[in-house]
N, C-alpha and C positions, 0 to 999 in steps of 0.2 A: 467529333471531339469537342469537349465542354472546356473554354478558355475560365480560367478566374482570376483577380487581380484582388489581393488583400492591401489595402495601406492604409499605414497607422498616420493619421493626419486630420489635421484640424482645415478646415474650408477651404478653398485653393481660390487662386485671383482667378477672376472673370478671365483672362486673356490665355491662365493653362485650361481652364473648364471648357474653352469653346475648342483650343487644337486637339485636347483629348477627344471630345468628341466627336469632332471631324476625320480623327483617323478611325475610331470605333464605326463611325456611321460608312464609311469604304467599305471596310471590312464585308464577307460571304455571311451570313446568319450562322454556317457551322462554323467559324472558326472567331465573332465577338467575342471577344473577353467579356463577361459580369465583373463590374467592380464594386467591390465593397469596399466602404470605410469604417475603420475601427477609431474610436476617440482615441487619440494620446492620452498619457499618463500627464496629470497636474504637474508640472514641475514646479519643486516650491524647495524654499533655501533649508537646507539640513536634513533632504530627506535622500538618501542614496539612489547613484542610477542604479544602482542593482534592483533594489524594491519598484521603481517607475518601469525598468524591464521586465519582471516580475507582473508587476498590475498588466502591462500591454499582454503579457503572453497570455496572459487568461482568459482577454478579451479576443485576442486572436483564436485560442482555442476553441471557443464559443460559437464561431463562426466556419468552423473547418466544417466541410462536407467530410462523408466517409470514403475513403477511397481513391484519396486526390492522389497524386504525384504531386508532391510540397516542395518548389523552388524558390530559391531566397534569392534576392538582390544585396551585393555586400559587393563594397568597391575591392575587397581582396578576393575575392570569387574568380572562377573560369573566367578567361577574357577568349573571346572568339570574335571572326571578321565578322561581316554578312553572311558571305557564302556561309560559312560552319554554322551561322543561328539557322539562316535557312535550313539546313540539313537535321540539324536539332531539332527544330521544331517539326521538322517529319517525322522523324524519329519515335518522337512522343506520341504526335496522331495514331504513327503504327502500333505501340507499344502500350498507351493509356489511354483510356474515356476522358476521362477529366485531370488536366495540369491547372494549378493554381499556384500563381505567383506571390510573394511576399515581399512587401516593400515595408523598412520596419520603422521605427518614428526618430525621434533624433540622438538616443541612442545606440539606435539599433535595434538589434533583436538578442532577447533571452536565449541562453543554452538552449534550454528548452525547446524550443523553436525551431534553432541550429542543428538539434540533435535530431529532430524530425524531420529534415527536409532531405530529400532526395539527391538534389544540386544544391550548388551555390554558384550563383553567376555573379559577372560582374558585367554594369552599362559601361562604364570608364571607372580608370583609376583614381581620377577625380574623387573627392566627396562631392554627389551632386544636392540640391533639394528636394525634397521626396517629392515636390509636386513635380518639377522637370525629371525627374525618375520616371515618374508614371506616364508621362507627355513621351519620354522617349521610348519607354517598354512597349507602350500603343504603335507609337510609328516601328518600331523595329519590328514588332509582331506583322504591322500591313507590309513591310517589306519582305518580312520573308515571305508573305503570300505571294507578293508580287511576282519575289523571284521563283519561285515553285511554281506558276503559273504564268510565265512567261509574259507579264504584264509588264510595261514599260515604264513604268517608275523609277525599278533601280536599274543604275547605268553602272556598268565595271568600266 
């Protein structure tokens, strides 16, 4: 199974770049996520989020493989425990080659976008920052590894 991670985000502090990639670097070779970043949209005064949503989708489009399973991160999305991500994320192994995640910029994301994705999950109900998004999609992905693999990280 091919992991992907899309976020629409501009640089991230040194302190989320190094936990993302300490949960990526755990991680099984089948089951890294590839992350890609897409620029955000210029935010500038008088120009609608609809059109900055618009610009992002296009950039996201651009970068879609063919054939993914397209899930969104969106704080009104599926909320599931561990256990159920764990299960989910089997699920998907048995069911798709490649899932790719969307994390969308500080609007969000486009209809468009929405209207293509397979799921819609949610990390918390919180609005979080799309870099602590991504920090936590990583670690929640090595936890369900964990739990699928009887690895002792996560504790019930």
């Amino acid at each position: 199974m091919r992991l992907g991670i899309i976020a629409v985000s501009r640089r991230l502090p040194g302190w989320l770049e190094t936990g993302i990639k300490d949960y990526v670097r755990r991680l099984p070779p089948d089951i890294k996520p590839e992350i890609t970043e897409v620029t955000p949209a210029r935010r500038r005064s008088g120009v609608a989020a609809e059109k900055n949503l618009a610009d992002e989708a296009r950039r996201i489009i651009s970068v879609l493989p063919g054939g993914a399973r397209l899930i969104i991160l969106d704080e009104k999305g599926k909320q599931m425990t561990s256990r159920q991500w764990a299960d989910q994320l089997q699920q998907w192994r048995l069911e798709d080659s490649h899932c790719l995640f969307v994390i969308g910029g500080a609007d969000g994301l486009a209809p468009a976008i929405r209207d293509m994705a397979g799921d819609t999950l949610s990390l918390s109900s919180l609005t979080l920052p799309h870099g602590i998004a991504r920090l936590l999609l990583v670690e929640q992905i090595y936890r369900a590894w964990s739990q699928l693999n009887n690895h002792p990280y996560h504790r019930e």
